[in-house]
Structures are given as C-alpha cells and as structure tokens.
C-alpha positions as CSV (number, residue, x, y, z in Angstrom):
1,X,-42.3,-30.6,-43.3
2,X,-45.3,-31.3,-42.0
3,X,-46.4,-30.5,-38.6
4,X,-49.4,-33.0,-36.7
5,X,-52.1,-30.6,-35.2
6,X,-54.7,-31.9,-32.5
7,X,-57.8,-31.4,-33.4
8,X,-59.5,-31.0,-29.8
9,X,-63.3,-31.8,-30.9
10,X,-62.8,-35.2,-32.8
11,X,-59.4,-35.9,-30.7
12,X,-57.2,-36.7,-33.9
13,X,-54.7,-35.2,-35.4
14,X,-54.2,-33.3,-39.0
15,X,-51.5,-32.4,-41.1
16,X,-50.7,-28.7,-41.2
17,X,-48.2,-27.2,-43.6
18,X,-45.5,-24.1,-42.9
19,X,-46.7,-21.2,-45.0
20,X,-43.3,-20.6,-46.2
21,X,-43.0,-24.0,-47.1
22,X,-46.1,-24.1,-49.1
23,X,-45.1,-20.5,-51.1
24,X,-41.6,-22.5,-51.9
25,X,-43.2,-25.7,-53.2
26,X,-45.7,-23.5,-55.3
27,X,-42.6,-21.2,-56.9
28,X,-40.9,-25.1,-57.9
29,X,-44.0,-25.9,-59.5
30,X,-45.0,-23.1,-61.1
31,X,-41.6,-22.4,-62.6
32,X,-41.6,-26.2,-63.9
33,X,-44.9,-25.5,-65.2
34,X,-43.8,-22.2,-67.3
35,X,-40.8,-24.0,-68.6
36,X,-42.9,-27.3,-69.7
37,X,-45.0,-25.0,-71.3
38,X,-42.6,-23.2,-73.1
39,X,-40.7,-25.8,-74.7
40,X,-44.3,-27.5,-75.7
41,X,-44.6,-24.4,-77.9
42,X,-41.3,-23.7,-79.0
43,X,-41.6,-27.4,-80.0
44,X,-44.8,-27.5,-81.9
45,X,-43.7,-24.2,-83.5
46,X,-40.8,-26.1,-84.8
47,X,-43.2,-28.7,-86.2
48,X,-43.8,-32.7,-86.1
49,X,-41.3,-35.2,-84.9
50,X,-39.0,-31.8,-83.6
51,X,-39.1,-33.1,-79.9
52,X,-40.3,-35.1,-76.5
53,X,-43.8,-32.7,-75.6
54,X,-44.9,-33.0,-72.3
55,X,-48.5,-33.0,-72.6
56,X,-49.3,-33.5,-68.9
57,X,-48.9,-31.6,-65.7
58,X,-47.0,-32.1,-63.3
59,X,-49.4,-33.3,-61.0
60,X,-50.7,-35.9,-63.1
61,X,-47.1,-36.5,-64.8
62,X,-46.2,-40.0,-65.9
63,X,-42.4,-41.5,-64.0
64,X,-40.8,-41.8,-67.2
65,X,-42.0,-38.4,-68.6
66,X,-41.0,-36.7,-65.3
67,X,-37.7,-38.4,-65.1
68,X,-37.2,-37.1,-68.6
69,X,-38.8,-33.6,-67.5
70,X,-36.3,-33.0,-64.8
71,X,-33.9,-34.2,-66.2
72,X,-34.2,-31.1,-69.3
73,X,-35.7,-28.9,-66.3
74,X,-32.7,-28.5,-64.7
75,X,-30.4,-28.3,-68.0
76,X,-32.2,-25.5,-69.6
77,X,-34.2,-23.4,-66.7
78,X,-32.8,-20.0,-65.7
79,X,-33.9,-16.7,-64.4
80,X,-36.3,-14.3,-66.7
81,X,-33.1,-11.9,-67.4
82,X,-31.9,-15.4,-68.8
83,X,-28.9,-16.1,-66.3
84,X,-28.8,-19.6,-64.8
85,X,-30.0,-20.1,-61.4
86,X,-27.1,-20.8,-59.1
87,X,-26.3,-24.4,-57.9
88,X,-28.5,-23.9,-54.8
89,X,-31.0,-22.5,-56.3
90,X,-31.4,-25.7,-58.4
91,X,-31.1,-27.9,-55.8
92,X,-33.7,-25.9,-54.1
93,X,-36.1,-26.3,-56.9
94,X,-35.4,-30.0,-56.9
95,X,-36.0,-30.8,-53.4
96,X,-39.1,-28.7,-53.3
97,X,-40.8,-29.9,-56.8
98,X,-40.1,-33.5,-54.6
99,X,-42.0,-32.1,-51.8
100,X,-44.8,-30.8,-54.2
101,X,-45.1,-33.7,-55.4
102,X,-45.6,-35.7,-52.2
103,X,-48.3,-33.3,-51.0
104,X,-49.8,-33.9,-54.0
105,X,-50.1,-37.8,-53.0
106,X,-47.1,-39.1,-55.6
107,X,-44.2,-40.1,-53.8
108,X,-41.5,-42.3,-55.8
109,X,-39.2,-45.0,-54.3
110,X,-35.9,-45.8,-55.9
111,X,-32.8,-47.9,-55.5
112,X,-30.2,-46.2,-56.9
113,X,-30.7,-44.1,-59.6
114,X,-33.5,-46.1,-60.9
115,X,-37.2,-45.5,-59.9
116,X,-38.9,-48.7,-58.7
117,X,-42.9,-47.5,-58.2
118,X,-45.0,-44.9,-58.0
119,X,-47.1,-44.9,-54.2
C-alpha cells in the first residue's frame, strides 16, 4: 500500500512505502529468485533440452516466462527443512511478488485468466 506524503518545500506529494510492507515484498522476491536459480542449475546439470531455464530476473522477466515461472513457483517451493509452505503462506507470496512487481513499474492487466499487456 502506498501512502501519499506532502512534501512541504516543493508542495507535492510522494509515494512512501510501509517498512513491513517493503521487508514482505523483498522475502517474495528473493525466495522466487533462490528457487529460479535453483532449478536453472539443477537443469543445466541435467544437460541440453532437460527443461524451460529462466534466464532472466524477475524484475526484467518476460509475461509468458513469468506466467510460466509462477505457475512452477508455486508447485514446487517449500520451506528449507523441505515442508510445503501452507496455503496462506503461498498466497502471501503471490500477492506480494504482484506488489513487487508493481513497485518495480510492471503491472499486468488481465481479463480472465489471460494476461492482456504489460504497463
């Protein structure tokens, strides 16, 4: 969420984010990050034509290779022990990767289920 500030000397306002909110987007990110990176090796260890890579990151992610992305992300992530993430817990990580993602100037519209443009 992000709050409008006043600045008072050049009477405008800025957008300020929640600290909290920030640290949560960060944790999405960086735990979609790991994982990408993980199954990029595990899949060039398994040599050619084993697998999907995802070369880029997820800031500068293509729609079709982050549709595809998530779509694995949320099938296969799980905690370091290895136990699955409970059902908030994804849905947490999918709402703020979204918000990430925004901040990071890519918002996606859909209709549906299908993703229309990038803005």
């Amino acid at each position: 969420m992000c709050i409008l500030l006043r600045n008072s000397e050049e009477n405008n306002f800025c957008c300020s984010y929640s600290s909290n909110l920030v640290k949560k987007q960060r944790w999405a990110a960086h735990c979609f990050e790991d994982w990408r990176k993980f199954c990029n090796d595990k899949l060039v260890s398994l040599g050619p034509n084993s697998g999907c890579l995802l070369t880029d990151p997820l800031k500068i992610m293509h729609v079709g290779d982050l549709i595809f992305g998530m779509i694995c992300f949320i099938h296969e992530v799980c905690k370091q022990d290895g136990t699955p993430y409970p059902s908030k817990t994804l849905y947490a990580l999918v709402i703020n990767l979204q918000a990430y993602l925004a901040t990071q100037g890519h918002e996606y519209k859909k209709k549906g289920s299908v993703v229309l443009e990038m803005t």
